[in-house]
N, C-alpha and C positions, 0 to 999 in steps of 0.2 A: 195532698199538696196542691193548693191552685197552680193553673196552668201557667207558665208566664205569658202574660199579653203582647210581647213583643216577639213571640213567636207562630209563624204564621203555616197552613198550610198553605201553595198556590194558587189555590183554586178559592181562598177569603183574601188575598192581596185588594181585590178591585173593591170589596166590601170596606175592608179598614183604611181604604183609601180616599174613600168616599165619608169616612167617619171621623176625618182626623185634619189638622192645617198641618202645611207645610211648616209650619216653626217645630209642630209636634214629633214629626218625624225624627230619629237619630240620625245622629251623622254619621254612622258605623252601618254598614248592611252586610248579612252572609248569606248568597244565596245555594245551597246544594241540589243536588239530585241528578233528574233525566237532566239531559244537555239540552232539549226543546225544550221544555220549561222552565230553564233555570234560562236560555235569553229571552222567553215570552216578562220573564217575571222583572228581569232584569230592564226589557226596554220598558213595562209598564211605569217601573222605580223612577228610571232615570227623567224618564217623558215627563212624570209628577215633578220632579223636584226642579226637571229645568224652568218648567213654565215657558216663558216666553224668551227665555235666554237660549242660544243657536249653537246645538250641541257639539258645532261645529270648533267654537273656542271653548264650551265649554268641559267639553267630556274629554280625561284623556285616558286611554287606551294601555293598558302594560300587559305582558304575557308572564305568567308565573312561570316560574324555574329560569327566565333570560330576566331576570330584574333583583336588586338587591332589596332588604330588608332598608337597609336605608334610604335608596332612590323611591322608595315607593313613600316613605314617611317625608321624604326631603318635597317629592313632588305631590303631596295631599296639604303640606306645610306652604308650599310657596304662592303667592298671591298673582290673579292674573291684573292685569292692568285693560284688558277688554272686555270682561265681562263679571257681574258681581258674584256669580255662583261658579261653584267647580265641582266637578266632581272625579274620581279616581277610580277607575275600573282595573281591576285585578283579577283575569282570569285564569281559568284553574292555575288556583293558590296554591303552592304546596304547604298548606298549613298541619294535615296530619299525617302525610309520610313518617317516615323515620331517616333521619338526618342523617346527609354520609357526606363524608372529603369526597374532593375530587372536582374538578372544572366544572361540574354540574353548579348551577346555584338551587340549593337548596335550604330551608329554615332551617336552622338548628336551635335549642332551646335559647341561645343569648340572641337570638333573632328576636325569637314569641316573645322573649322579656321584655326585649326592647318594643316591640308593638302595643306589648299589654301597658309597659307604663305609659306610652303615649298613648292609648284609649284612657288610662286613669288621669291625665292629666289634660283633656279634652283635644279635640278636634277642632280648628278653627272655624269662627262661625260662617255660615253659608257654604263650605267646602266637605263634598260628604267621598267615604271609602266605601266602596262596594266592593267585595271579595266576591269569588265564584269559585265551586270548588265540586267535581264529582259526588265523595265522599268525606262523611266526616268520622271523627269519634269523640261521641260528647264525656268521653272521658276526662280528656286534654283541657287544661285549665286554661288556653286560651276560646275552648268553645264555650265555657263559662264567665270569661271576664266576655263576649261578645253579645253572649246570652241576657249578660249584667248590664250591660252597657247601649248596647244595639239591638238590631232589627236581623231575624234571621226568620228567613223564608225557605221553607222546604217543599222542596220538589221532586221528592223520593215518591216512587211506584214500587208497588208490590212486586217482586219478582219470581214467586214462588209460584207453584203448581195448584194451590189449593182453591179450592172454589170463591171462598174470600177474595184470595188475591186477584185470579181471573174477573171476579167482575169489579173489583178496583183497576184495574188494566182497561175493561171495556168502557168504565166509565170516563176514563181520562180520553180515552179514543173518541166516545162519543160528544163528550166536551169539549176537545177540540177541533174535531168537524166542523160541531154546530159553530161555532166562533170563527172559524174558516167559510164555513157557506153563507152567515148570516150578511157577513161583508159583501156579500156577491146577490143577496136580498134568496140563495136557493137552498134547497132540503135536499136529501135525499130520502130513498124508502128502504125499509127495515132490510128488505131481501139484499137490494143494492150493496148499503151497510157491509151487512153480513159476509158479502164477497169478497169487499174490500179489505177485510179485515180479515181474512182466510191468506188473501194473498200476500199482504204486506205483517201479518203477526203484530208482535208491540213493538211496532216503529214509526216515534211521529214524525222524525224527518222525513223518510219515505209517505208516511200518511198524507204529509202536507204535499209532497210533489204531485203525486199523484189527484187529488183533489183539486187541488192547479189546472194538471190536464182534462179532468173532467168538468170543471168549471167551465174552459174554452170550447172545449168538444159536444155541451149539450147545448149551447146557442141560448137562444132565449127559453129555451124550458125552462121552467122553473125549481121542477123537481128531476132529480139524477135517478135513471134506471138500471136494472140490472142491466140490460142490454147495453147501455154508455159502459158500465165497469168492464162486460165484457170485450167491447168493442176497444176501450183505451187501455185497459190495464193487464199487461199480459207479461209475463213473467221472460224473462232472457234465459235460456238453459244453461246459460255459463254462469247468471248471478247467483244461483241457488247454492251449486258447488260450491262457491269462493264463500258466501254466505254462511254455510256448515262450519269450511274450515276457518273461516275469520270468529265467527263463533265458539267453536274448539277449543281453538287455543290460547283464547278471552275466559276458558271454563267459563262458559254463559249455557248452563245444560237446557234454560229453557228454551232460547232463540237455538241451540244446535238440534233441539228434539225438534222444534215446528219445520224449521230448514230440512229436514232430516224425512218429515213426512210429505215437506211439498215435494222434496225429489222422486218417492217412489210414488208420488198419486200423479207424476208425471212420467211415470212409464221407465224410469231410470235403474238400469238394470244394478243388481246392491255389486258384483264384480268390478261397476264405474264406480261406486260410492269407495268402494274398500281401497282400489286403484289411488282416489285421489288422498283420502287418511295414510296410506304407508308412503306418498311420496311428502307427504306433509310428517309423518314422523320424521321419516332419514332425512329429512331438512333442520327439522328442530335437534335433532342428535349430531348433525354435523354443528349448529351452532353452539350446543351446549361443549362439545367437545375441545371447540376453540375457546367458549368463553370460561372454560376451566384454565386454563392456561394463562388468560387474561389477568383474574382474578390473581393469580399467582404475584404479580406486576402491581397490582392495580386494587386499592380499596374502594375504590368509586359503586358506585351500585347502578347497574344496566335499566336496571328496572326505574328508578328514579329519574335517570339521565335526560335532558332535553335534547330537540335533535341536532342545536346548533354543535351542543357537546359533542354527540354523536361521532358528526362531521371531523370536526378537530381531533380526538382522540383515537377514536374505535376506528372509522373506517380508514384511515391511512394502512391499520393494521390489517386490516381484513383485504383490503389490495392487495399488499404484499405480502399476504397468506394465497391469495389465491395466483398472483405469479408465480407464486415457488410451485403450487401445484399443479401449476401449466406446465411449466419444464421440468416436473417429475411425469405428468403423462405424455407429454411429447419425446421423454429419451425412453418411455416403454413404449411407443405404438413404434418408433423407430427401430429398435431391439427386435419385435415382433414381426414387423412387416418389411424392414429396409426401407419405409416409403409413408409419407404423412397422410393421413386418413382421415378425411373431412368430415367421414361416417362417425369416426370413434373419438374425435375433438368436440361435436355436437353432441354428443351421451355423455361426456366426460362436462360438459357442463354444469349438469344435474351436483357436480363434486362443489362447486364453484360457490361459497358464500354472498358474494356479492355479479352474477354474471353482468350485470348492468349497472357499474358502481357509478354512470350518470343519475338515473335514478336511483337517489340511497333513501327515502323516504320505507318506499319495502322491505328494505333491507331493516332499518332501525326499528321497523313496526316491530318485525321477524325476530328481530337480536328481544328485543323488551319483553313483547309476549313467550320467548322462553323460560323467562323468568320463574313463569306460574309453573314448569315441572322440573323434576329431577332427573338426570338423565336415568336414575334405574326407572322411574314412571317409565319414562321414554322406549327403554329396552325391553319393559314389560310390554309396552303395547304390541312394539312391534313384532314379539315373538307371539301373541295374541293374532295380532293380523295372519300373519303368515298360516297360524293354525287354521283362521276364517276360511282363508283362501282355499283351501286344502278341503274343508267342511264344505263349502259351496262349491267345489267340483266334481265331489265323491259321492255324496249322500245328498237329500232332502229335508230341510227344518224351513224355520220360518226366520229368514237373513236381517229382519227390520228387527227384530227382537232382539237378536243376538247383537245387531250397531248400534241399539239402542242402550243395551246394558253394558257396550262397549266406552260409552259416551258416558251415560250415569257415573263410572265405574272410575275413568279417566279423570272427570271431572272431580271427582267426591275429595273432599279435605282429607281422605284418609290415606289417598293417594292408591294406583293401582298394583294391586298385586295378583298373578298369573301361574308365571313359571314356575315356582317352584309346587304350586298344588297339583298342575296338571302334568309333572314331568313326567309320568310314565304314558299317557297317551302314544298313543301310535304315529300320530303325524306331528306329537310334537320334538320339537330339534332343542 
């Protein structure tokens, strides 16, 4: 089967762009994958099709899940009166979630319908839709009628362990450097490179800040040294922790496995590593406990939900979950002590879903990414932990291996199972 032509990798966008007029371009664009390359691709798109039209009237901006199927066809339909061209950006689209009721907006199939017959019945001339979207599934017959009809740019990376994917991973890293230093007329050296990419893993937004500061920090050099990487790029011992666990519980096994060996090749003893995965389970299992209860109430889907929803819905409920459990620990430390205890109100926060429901941003990250487990995963792990702990106070192994297969283990589609193989052990409970 020929390939279809109107599908692009990222890295030919600037080639088919340079091979094509602008009348030739579709008016429909899809672009997916890494989130760097999917706005590298997308400002290169837009920049082409404005020309010399001031993207200021001409581009306009919608956020996927806060925009209607219709507002979005209503505003790629409507004509400006300041400028000849428009264009409609739609970022991450929910085009192939799974569609649920609930205050969220999300596409349901009379949405797709509704888009696909307005792709079959054209796009008005000069005005183009640009979707943006994580993931897709080219199963879904609107990535087919897009496919049919539009311009779909992938910006999917390997994410896999294998030596393929690894040097698909360094190539994108090294393609983006160069395209970052070329701008600044400097190189770097292979050794350099090579550190920079030890320390940061595959991440281009971090690639690019970083790069940034070495750009400023080497002056007029021309070429960036080990010694610069050394000198400016030096890791926070608090980011790597948060890094594993935002990792985690994203089931992202590769970024948790690199995270995972920057902490112990930085002296991080595995008792601080295992400390911070059991307070990060008993956090996902007090949510998951609440949002068993929710669900009861509630057919909306957490995991899909925006965070405007968030706000409106979910957390009014999660305050008023954690005042009730204010005044349950405060008439026992009462009970207890005859006297309030600022000691045992500060512990008792760890209970607390939301302790800072000004900042509800952590909190909705925290509610969504539970999604990805079940609360037995959940219970498995943590009777797993407790065994670790036990293992690394008593005896001698090798701790990286056992967090490592702990993570594989966690992460894996099959989901984690423990307890019930190893119930006769001696320190398990």
């Amino acid at each position: 089967m020929a390939q279809n032509k109107n599908i692009l990798k990222h890295n030919g966008l600037d080639v088919f762009l340079t091979s094509v007029q602008e009348k030739d371009i579709p008016a429909l664009a899809l672009i997916y994958g890494e989130s760097f390359l999917v706005k590298q691709a997308f400002k290169t798109l837009s920049t082409f099709l404005l020309g010399n039209d001031n993207p200021k009237f001409a581009l306009e901006t919608l956020e996927g899940g806060a925009v209607s199927m219709g507002d979005i066809i209503e505003q790629v339909s409507t004509f400006s009166l300041l400028v000849s061209k428009k264009i409609v950006a739609v970022k991450n689209a929910p085009l192939f979630q799974t569609s649920q009721s609930g205050s969220d907006i999300s596409f349901s199939l009379s949405d797709l319908d509704h888009l696909n017959d307005f792709i079959g019945k054209g796009i008005p001339k000069n005005h183009y839709l640009i979707l943006t979207t994580s993931l897709i599934d080219k199963r879904k017959k609107i990535y087919k009628a897009i496919a049919d009809k539009g311009l779909i740019i992938d910006c999917s990376v390997a994410q896999g362990a294998r030596k393929a994917d690894q040097d698909e991973q360094r190539a994108v890293l090294q393609n983006v450097a160069g395209q970052i230093l070329s701008k600044s007329k400097k190189t770097i050296d292979n050794q350099a490179f090579h550190a920079l990419v030890d320390l940061t893993g595959f991440n281009l937004d971090l690639l690019f800040q970083n790069l940034e500061k070495l750009i400023a920090y080497s002056g007029k050099a021309m070429m960036i040294s080990i010694a610069d990487v050394k000198a400016v790029v030096k890791r926070d011992k608090k980011d790597p922790i948060f890094n594993l666990t935002n990792a985690f519980i994203a089931k992202d096994v590769k970024n948790a496995l690199f995270y995972l060996n920057s902490l112990f090749n930085e002296g991080f003893h595995p008792l601080q590593i295992l400390k911070s995965f059991e307070n990060l389970i008993r956090k996902l299992i007090l949510v998951k406990c609440f949002t068993q209860k929710f669900y009861e109430n509630n057919k909306m889907s957490l995991k899909n939900m925006n965070f405007n929803s968030f706000q409106q819905v979910v957390l009014p409920k999660v305050i008023n979950h954690d005042e009730q459990l204010k005044i349950i620990i405060e008439d026992r430390d009462k009970y207890i002590s005859n006297q309030d205890s600022k000691t045992k109100a500060n512990k008792a926060n760890d209970l607390f879903l939301a302790p800072n429901p000004k900042n509800a941003y952590p909190v909705f990250q925290i509610f969504q990414k539970s999604e990805n487990f079940s609360l037995k995963e959940l219970n498995q792990a943590l009777i797993f932990l407790g065994d670790l702990d036990y293992r690394l106070k008593s005896s001698s192994f090798d701790a990286k291996i056992a967090i490592e297969n702990f993570i594989i283990n966690t992460c894996s589609k099959g989901g984690f199972v423990y307890a019930e193989e190893n119930k006769n052990r001696r320190h398990h409970f």
